[in-house]
C-alpha positions as CSV (number, residue, x, y, z in Angstrom):
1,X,20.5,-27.0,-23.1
2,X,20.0,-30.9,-22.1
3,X,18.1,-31.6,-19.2
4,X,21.7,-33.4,-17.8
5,X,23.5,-29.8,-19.1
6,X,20.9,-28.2,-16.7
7,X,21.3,-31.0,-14.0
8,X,25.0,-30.5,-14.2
9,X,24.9,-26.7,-14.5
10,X,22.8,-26.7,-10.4
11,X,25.5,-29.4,-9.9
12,X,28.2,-27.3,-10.3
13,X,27.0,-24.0,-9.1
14,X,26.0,-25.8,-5.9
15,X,29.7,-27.1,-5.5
16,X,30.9,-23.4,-6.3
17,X,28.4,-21.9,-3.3
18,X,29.8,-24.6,-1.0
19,X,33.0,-24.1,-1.4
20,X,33.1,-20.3,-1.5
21,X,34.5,-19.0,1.5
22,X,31.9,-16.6,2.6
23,X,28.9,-17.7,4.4
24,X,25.5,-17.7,2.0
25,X,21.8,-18.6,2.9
26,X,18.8,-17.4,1.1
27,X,15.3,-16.3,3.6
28,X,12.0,-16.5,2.1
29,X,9.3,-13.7,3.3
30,X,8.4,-15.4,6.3
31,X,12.0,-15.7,7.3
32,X,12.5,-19.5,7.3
33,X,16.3,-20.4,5.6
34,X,16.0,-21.9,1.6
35,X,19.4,-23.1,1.2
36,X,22.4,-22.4,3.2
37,X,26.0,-23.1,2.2
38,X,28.5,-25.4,3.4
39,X,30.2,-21.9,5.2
40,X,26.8,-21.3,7.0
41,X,26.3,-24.7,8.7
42,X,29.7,-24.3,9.9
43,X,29.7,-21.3,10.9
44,X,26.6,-22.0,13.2
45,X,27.4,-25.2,14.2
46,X,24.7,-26.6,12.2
47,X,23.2,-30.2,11.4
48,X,23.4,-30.4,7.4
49,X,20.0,-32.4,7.1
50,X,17.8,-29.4,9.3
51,X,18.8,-26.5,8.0
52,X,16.3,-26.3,5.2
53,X,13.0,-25.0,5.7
54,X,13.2,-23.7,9.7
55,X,13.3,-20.4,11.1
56,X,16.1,-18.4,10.6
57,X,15.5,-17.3,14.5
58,X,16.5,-20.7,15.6
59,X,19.5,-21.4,13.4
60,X,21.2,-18.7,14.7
61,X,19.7,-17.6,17.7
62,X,17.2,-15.4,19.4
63,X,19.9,-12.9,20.3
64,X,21.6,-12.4,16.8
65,X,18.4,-12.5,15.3
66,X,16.9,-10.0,17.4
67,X,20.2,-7.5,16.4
68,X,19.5,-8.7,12.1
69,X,15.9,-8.9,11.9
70,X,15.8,-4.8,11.0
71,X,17.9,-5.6,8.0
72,X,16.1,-8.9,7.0
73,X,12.6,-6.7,7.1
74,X,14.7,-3.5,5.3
75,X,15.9,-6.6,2.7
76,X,12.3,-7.4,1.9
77,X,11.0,-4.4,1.3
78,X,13.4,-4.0,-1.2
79,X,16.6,-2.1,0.4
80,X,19.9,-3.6,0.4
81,X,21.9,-3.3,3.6
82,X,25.5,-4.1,4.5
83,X,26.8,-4.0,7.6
84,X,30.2,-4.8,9.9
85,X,29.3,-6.7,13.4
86,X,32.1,-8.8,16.1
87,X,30.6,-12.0,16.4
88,X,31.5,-15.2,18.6
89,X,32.2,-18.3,16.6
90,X,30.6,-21.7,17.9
91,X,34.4,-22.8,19.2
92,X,34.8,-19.3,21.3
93,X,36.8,-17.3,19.3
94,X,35.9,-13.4,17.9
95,X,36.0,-13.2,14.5
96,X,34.7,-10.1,12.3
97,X,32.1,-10.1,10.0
98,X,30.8,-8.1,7.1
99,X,27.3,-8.6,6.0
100,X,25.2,-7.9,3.5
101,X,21.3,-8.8,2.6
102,X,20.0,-8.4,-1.2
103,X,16.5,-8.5,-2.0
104,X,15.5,-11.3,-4.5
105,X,13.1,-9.7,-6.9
106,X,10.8,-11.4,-9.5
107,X,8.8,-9.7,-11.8
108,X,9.4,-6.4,-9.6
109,X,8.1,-8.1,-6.4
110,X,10.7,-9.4,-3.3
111,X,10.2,-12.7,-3.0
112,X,13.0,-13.6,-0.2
113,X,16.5,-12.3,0.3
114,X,20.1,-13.3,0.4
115,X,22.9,-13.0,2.8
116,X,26.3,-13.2,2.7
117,X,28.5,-12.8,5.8
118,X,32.6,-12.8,4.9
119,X,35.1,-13.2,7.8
120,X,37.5,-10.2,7.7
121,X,39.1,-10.8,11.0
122,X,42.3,-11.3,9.1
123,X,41.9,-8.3,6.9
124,X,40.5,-6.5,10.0
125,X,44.1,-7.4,11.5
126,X,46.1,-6.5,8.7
127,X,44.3,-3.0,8.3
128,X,45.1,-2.4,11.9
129,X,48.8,-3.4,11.6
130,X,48.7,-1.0,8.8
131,X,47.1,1.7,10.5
132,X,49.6,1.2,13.4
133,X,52.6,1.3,10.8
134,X,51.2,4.8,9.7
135,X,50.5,5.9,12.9
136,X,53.7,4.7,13.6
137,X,55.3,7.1,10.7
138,X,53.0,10.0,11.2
139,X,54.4,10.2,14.7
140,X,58.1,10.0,13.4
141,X,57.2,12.9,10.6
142,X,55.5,15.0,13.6
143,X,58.2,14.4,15.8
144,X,60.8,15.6,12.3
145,X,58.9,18.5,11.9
146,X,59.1,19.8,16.2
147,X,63.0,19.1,15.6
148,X,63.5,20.9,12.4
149,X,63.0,24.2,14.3
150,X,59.4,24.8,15.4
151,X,58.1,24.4,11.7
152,X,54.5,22.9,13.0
153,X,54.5,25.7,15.7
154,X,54.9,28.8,13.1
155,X,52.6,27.3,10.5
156,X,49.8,27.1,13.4
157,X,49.1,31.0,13.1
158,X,47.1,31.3,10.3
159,X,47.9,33.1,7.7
160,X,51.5,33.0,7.9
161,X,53.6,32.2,4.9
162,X,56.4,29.9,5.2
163,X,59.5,28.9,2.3
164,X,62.3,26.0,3.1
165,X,65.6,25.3,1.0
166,X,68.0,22.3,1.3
167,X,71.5,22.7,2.3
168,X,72.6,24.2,-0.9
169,X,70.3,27.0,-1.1
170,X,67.5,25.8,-3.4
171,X,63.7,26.5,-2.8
172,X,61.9,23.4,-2.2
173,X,58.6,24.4,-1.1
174,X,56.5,27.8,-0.7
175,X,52.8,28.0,0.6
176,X,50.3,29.9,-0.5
177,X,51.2,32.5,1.3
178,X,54.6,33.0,0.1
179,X,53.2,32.4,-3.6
180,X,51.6,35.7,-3.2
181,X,54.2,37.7,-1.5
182,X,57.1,36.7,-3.5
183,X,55.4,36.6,-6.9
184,X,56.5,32.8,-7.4
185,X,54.4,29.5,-7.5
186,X,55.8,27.0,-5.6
187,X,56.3,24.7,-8.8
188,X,58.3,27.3,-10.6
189,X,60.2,28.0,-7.5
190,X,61.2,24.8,-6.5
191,X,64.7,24.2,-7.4
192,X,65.5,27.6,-8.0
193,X,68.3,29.8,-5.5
194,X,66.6,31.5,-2.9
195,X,67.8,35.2,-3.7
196,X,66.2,34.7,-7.1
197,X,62.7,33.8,-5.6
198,X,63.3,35.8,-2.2
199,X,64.4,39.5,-2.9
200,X,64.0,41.9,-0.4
201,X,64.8,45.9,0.3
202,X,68.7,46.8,1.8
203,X,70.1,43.2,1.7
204,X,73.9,43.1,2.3
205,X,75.8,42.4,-0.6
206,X,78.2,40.3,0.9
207,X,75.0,37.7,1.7
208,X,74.1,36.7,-2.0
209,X,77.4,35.4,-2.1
210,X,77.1,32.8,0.5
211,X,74.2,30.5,0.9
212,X,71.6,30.8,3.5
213,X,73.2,28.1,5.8
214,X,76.4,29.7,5.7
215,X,74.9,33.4,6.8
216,X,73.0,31.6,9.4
217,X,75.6,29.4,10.5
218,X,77.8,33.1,10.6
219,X,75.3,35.5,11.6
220,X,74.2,32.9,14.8
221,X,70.6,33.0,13.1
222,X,67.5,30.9,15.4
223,X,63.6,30.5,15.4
224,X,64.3,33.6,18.1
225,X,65.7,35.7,16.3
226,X,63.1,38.6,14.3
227,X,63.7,40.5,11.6
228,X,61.2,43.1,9.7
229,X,62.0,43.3,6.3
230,X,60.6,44.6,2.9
231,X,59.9,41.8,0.7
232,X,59.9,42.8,-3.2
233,X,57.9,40.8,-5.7
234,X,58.3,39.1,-9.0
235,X,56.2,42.3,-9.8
236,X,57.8,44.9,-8.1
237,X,55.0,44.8,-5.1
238,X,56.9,45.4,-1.7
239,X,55.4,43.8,1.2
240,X,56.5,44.4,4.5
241,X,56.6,41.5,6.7
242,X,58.0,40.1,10.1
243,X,60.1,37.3,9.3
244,X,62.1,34.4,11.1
245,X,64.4,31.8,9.7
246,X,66.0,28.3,11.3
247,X,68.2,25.6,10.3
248,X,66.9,21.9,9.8
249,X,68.8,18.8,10.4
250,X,68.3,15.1,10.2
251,X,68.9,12.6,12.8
252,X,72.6,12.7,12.9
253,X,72.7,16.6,13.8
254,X,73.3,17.2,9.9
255,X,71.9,20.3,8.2
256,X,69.0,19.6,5.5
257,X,68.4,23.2,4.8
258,X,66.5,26.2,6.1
259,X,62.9,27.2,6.6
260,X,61.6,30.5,6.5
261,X,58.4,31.4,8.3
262,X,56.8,35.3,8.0
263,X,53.5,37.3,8.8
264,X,51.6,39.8,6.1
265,X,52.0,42.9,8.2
266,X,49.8,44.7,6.0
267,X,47.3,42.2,6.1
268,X,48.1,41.8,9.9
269,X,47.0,45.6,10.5
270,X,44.1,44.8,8.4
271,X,42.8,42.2,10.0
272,X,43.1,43.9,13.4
273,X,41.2,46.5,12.3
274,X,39.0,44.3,11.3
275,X,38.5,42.5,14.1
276,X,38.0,45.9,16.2
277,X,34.9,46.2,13.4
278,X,33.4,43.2,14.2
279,X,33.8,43.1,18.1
280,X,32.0,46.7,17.7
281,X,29.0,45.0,15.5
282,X,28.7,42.2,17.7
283,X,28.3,44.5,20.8
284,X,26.1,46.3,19.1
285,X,23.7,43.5,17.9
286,X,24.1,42.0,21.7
287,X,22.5,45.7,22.9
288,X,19.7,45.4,20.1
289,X,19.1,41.9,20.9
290,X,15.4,41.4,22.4
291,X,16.5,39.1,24.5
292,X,18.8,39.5,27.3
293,X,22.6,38.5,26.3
294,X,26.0,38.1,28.6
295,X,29.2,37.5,27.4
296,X,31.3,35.9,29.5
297,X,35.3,35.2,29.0
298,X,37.3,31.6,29.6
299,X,37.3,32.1,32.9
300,X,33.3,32.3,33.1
301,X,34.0,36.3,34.0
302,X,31.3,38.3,32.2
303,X,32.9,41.1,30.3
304,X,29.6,42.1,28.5
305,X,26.3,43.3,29.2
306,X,23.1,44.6,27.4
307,X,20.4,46.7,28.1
308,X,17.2,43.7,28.4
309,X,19.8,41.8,30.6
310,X,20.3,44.5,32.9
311,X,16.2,44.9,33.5
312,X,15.0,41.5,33.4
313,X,18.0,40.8,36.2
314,X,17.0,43.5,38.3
315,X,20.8,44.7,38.3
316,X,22.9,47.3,36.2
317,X,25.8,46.4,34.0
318,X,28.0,47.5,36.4
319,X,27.2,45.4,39.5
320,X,27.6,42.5,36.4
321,X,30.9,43.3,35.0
322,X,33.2,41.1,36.5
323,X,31.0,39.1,38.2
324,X,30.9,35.2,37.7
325,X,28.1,34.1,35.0
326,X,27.0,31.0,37.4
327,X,26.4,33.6,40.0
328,X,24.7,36.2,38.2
329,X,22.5,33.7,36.5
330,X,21.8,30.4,37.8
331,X,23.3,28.0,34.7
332,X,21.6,25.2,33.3
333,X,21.6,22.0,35.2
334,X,23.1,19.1,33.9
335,X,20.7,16.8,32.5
336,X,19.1,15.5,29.0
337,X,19.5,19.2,27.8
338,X,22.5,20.6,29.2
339,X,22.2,24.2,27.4
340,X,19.0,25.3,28.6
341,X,16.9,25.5,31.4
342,X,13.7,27.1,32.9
343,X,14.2,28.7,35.8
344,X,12.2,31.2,38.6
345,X,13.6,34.5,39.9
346,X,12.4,37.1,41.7
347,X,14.1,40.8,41.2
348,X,14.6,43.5,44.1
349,X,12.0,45.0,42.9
350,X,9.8,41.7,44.1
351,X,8.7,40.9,40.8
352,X,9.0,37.3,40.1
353,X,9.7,36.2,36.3
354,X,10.5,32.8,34.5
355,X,12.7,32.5,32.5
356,X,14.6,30.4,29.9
357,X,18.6,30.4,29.9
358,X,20.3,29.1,27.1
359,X,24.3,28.8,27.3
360,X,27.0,27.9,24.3
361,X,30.1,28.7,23.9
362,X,30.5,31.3,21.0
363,X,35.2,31.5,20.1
364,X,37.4,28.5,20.2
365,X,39.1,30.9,23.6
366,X,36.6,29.3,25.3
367,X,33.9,32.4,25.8
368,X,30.4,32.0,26.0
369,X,27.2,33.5,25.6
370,X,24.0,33.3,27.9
371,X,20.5,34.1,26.6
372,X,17.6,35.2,28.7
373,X,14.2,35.0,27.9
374,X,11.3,36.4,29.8
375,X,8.4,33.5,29.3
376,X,6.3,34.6,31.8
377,X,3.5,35.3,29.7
378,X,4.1,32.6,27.7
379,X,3.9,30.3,30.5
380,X,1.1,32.1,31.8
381,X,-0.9,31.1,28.3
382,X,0.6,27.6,28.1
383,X,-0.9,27.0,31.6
384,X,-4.4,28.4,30.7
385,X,-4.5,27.0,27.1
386,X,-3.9,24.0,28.9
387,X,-6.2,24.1,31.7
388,X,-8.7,25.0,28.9
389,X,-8.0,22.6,27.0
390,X,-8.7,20.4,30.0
391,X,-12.1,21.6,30.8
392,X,-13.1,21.4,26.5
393,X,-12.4,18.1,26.9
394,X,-14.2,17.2,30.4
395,X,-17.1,19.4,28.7
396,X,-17.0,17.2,25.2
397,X,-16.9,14.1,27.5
398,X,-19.3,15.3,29.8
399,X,-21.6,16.7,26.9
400,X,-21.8,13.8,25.4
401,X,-21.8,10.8,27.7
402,X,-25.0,12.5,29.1
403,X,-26.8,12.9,25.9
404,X,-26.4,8.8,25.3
405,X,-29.3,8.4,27.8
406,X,-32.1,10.6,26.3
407,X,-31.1,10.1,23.0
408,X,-31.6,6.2,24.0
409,X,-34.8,6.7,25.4
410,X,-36.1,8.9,22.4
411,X,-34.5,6.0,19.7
412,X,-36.4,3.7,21.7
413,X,-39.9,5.2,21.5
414,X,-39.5,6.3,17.9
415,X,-38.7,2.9,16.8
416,X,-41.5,1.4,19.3
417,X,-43.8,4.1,17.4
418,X,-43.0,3.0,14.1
419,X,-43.4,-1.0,14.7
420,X,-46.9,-0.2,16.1
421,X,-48.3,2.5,14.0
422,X,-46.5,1.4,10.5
423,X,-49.2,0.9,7.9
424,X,-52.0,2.0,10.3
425,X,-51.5,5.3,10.1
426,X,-51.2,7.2,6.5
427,X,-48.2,7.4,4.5
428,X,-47.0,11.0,5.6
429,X,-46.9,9.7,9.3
430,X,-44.7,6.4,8.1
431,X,-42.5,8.7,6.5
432,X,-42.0,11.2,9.5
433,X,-41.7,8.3,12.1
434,X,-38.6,6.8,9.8
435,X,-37.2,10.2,9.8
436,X,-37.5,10.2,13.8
437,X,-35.8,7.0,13.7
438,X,-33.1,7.7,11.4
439,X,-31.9,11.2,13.4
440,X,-31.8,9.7,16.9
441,X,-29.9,6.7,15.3
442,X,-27.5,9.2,13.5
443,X,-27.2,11.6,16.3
444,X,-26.5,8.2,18.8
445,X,-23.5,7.4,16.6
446,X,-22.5,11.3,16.6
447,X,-22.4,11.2,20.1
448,X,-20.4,7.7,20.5
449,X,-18.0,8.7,17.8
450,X,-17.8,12.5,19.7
451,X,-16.7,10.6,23.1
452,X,-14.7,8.3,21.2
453,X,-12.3,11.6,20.3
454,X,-12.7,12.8,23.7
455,X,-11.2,9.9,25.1
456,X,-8.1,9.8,23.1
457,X,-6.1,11.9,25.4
458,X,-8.0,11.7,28.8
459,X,-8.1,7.5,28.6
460,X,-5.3,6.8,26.5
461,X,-2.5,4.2,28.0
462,X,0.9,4.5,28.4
463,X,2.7,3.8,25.1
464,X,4.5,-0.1,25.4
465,X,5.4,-2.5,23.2
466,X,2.9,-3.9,21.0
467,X,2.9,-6.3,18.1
468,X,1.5,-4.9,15.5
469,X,0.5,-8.4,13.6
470,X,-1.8,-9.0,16.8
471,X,-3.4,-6.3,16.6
472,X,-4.0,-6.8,12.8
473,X,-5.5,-9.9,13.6
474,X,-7.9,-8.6,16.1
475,X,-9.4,-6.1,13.6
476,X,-9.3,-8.8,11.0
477,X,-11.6,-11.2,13.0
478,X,-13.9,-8.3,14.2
479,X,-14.2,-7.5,10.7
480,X,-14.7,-11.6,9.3
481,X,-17.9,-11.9,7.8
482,X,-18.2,-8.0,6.0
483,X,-14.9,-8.7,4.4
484,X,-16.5,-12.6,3.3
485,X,-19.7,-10.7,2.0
486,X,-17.1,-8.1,0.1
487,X,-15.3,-11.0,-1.0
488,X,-11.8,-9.6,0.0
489,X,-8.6,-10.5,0.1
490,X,-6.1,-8.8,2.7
491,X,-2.6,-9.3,2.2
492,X,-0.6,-8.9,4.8
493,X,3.3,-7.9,5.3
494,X,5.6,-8.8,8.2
495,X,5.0,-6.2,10.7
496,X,6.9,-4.7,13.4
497,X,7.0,-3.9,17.1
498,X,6.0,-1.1,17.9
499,X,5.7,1.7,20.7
500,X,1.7,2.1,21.0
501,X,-1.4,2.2,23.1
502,X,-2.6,-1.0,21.6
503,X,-6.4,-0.4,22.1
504,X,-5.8,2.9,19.6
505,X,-3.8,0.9,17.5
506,X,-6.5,-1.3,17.1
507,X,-8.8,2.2,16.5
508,X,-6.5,3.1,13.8
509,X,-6.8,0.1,11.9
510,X,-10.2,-0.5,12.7
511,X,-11.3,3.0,10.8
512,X,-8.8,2.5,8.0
513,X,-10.1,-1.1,7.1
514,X,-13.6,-0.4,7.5
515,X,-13.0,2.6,5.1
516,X,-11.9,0.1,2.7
517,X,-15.2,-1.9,2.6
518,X,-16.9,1.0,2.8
519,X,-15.5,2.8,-0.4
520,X,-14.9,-0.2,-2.6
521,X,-15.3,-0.2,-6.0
522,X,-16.8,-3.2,-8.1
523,X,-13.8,-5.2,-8.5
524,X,-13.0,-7.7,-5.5
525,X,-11.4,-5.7,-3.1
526,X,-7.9,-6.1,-2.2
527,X,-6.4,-4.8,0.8
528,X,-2.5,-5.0,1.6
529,X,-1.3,-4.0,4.7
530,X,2.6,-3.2,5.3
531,X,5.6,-1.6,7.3
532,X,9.2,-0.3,6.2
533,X,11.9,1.3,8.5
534,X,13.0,4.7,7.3
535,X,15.3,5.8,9.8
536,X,13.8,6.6,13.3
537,X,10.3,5.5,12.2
538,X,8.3,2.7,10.8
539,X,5.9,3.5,8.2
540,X,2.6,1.6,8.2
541,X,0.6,1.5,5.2
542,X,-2.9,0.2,4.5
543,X,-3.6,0.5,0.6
544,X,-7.0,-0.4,-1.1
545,X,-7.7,-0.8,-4.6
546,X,-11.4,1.2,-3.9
547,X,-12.7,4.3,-6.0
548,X,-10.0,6.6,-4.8
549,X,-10.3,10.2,-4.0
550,X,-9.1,13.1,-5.3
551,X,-5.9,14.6,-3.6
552,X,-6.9,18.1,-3.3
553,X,-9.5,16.5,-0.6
554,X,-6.9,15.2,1.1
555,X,-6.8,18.1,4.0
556,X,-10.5,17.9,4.7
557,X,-11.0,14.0,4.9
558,X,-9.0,13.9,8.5
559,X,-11.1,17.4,9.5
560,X,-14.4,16.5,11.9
561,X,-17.7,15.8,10.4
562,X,-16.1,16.9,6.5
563,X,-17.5,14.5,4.1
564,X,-17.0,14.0,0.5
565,X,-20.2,12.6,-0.4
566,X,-24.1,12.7,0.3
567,X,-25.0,11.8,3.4
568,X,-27.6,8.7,2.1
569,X,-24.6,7.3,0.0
570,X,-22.2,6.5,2.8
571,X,-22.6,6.1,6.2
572,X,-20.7,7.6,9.2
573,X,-20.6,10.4,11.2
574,X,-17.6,12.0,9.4
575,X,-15.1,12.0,12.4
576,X,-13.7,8.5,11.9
577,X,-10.1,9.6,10.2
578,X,-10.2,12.9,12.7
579,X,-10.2,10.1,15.4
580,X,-7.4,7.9,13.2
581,X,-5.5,11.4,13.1
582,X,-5.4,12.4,16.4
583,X,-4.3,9.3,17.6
584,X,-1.2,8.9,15.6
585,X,-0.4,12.3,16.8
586,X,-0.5,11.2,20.1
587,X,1.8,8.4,19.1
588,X,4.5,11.3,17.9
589,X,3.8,10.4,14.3
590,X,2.0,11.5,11.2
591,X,-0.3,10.6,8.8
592,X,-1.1,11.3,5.4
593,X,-3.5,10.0,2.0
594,X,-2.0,8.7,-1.7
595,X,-4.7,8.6,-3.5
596,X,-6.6,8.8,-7.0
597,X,-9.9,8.7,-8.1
598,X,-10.6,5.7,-9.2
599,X,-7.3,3.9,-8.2
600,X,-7.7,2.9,-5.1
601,X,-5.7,4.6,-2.0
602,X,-2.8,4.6,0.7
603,X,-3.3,5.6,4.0
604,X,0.4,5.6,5.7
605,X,1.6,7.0,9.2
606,X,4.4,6.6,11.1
607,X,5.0,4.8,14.7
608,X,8.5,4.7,16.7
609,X,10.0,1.5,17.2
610,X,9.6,-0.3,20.3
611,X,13.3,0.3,21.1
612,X,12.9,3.8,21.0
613,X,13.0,6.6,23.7
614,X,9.8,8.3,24.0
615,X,10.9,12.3,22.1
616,X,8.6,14.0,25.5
């Protein structure tokens, strides 16, 4: 190709872009616009000449952008989104638009992204008109079907078979039902005369020789009218059945044909005895039940009582019988959880229990069933784990905010005896002093790291909006000169806002990044530092390219004081990650280690959005 072919090749694709329809602009990484399309500008209202090269948050708004930055950040980490939204056009009006954003890969890495936006107010329109035209029909078909003699009431009991003809007596449709009573499918039946499909035990012989409209017509035959009959198969099987029959018309009172509608009443005696079975095992599983159970009917009367109910209530089954569910047991309120709810009582008897009711609804009649659970004990333990849990973690505080000052004081003096006496005492003595020296140092960051994990429920702020890439920059700058004397790079993602204590976000990502200069290996270390959104979460990952570790360690490197090497090779105390662990949790996420040896490793966790409602 010529360099004026290739000139004239971008010539022509760039006149095909702008005159496409559908709005296009492509975004690099740090969301500034690359090119936009003569449907863009307009769209936006946009000058032509400074489009190119700002930020795609003030071409089109703080608003929209706000609503389309999700999608821009799913875009570039490689997920394709589409999406409907109603916007407002520069000129006022509400058009409809359908969006989409497609990562631009190169060599396997996303390197920007492109939207498209189409107008499909029009289409949107048309589709409704449509849908209105259908509607429109469907209610005209319904409305046919409550004429033509209660059809859509009889085929509402399930189960029932049903059979129409035309005017002249020919099948034109069975269901299922009739297929297996009459020995006929419906497509070898259609078009056939009904007393060939539809024979039955003592019929008149005078009836074969009219049609069905004529003996109706005669006989005075309506959707009232019920007639138990012996229906004989193709076979020879004979099936008695309860059966009605009714005339169709059309709009101008003429007949179309019949419709016959019938019940199985061998099947029918069946399934009542069946359903006598299971009413029986469903009382008896309520009466085994551990838990207290009452059944109440439609009307909220309760109609069913078992034996835990009665004792945990304080009342027999036949004060409750009758009685109204909401008075016998206080319902659950109406608030985040409707269904259940926590509640004190105190029996005749004086004992006072807590309890847990849980209430849904259990037949379409609209009965329910309540469900009583004696916590008491529970509660009782929750309280004193808790309170216990309290005083560990005053004691841990306690412990160790009073050891800082002796252990001070005896770093202090060791180190003061080993600058006088080094060299003028004999080697033995050096060597003991440095061990004094090296303990109390070891044991003062033991301490510090022990209060630091004390702290992280006792001092820990209320979760708020945080920006992640500010806190990333902290940690980056505290962290300057050991990443300059590592020679590191750290590459780092658009990142999110997020719902966090942002001093223990800065924690978290102050342990992960100096285990990253801690455990490099000899090539330059590399650190990249990301985010995705998969669905109610953002995962955050920090990868190295250090010596790795093997996963089956994976369990014990976020356990307290586990390490996975000799204490001289590596320093730290060993309770770094439990620190990084226990604060995600407190942040409602997780955390977890990809990893091998020798190829570097991933730490991810998870964070909620700053848009979400806190799950406590």
């Amino acid at each position: 190709m010529t360099d004026q072919e290739g000139r004239d090749g971008t010539y022509y694709l760039r006149r095909m872009i702008d005159s496409a329809p559908s709005s296009m602009a492509y975004g690099d990484r740090m969301l500034r616009c690359r090119y936009a399309n003569r449907a863009f500008i307009l769209a936006f209202g946009l000058d032509p000449e400074r489009v190119v090269g700002r930020a795609i948050r003030d071409l089109i708004g703080s608003a929209l952008f706000e609503l389309n930055e999700p999608y821009m950040l799913a875009a570039l980490g490689g997920q394709s989104q589409s999406f409907e939204r109603e916007l407002r056009g520069p000129d006022g009006t509400q058009r409809y638009i359908l969006a989409t954003y497609t990562p631009d890969l190169l060599d396997g890495n996303v390197i920007g992204f492109i939207v498209q936006t189409t107008d499909v107010t029009a289409l949107k329109a048309a589709v409704t008109s449509l849908a209105d035209e259908v509607e429109r029909r469907r209610s005209l078909e319904s409305h046919l079907l409550e004429v033509q003699s209660g059809l859509a009431v009889t085929l509402s009991s399930i189960g029932a078979g049903y059979m129409t003809t035309d005017a002249a007596g020919r099948v034109t449709r069975l269901n299922e039902t009739a297929e297996r009573v009459f020995g006929w499918s419906d497509a070898e039946a259609r078009g056939r005369n009904i007393y060939d499909v539809y024979q039955r035990e003592g019929r008149p012989a005078d009836v074969t020789a009219l049609g069905p409209v004529e003996v109706m017509l005669r006989d005075g035959v309506t959707i009232a009218s019920v007639f138990d009959i012996v229906v004989i198969a193709r076979d020879g099987t004979r099936t008695p059945v309860e059966i009605k029959a009714s005339l169709t018309y059309d709009d101008d009172g003429e007949v179309l044909g019949t419709v016959f509608v019938f019940r199985d009443l061998t099947r029918l005696a069946a399934s009542e005895a069946e359903r006598r079975r299971a009413e029986e095992r469903f009382r008896l599983v309520v009466e085994a039940a551990p838990n207290g159970m009452l059944v109440a009917d439609r009307h909220g009367a309760i109609t069913l009582v078992n034996r835990t109910a009665e004792t945990l209530l304080g009342r027999s089954r036949d004060e409750l019988i009758g009685q109204a569910i909401d008075a016998a047991v206080p319902g659950p309120p109406d608030d985040d959880d409707p269904a259940r709810a926590s509640i004190k009582l105190q029996r005749r008897d004086g004992a006072e229990l807590a309890l847990e009711i849980t209430r849904a609804p259990i037949a379409s009649d609209g009965s329910s069933l309540t469900s009583i659970v004696d916590v008491t004990e529970r509660e009782r333990y929750e309280n004193e784990l808790h309170r216990s849990n309290t005083e560990l973690e005053q004691f841990a505080y306690v412990a160790s905010h009073d050891l800082q000052e002796p252990l001070r004081m005896v770093a202090s003096y060791t180190e003061l005896l080993g600058q006088r006496y080094k060299g003028k005492l004999d080697a033995k003595a050096d060597k003991y002093i440095h061990y004094a020296v090296d303990g109390a140092q070891r044991m003062q960051r033991l301490v510090a790291d022990l209060l630091a994990y004390s702290r992280v429920e006792s001092q820990g702020k209320e979760l708020v909006p945080v920006a992640m890439a500010a806190v990333i920059a902290r940690v980056l700058n505290l962290f300057g000169s050991k990443l300059r004397t590592a020679g590191a790079t750290v590459e780092v993602g658009p990142l999110p806002t997020v719902l966090a204590d942002g001093e223990q976000l800065f924690l978290v990502f102050q342990n992960l990044i100096a285990n990253a200069v801690k455990f490099r290996a000899q090539a330059p270390l590399v650190i990249s530092i990301g985010a995705v959104l998969e669905r109610d979460r953002w995962r955050v990952s920090v990868t190295d390219n250090g010596i790795g570790i093997d996963p089956q360690y994976e369990p014990r490197i976020f356990q307290m004081f586990q390490r996975l090497h000799a204490r001289g090779e590596y320093e730290g105390s060993g309770i770094g990650l439990t620190i990084v662990k226990r604060i995600v949790e407190r942040h409602r996420g997780r955390i977890w280690l990809e990893s091998q040896p020798g190829q570097g490793a991933t730490f991810h966790f998870t964070l909620l959005p700053s848009a979400a409602a806190l799950p406590f």
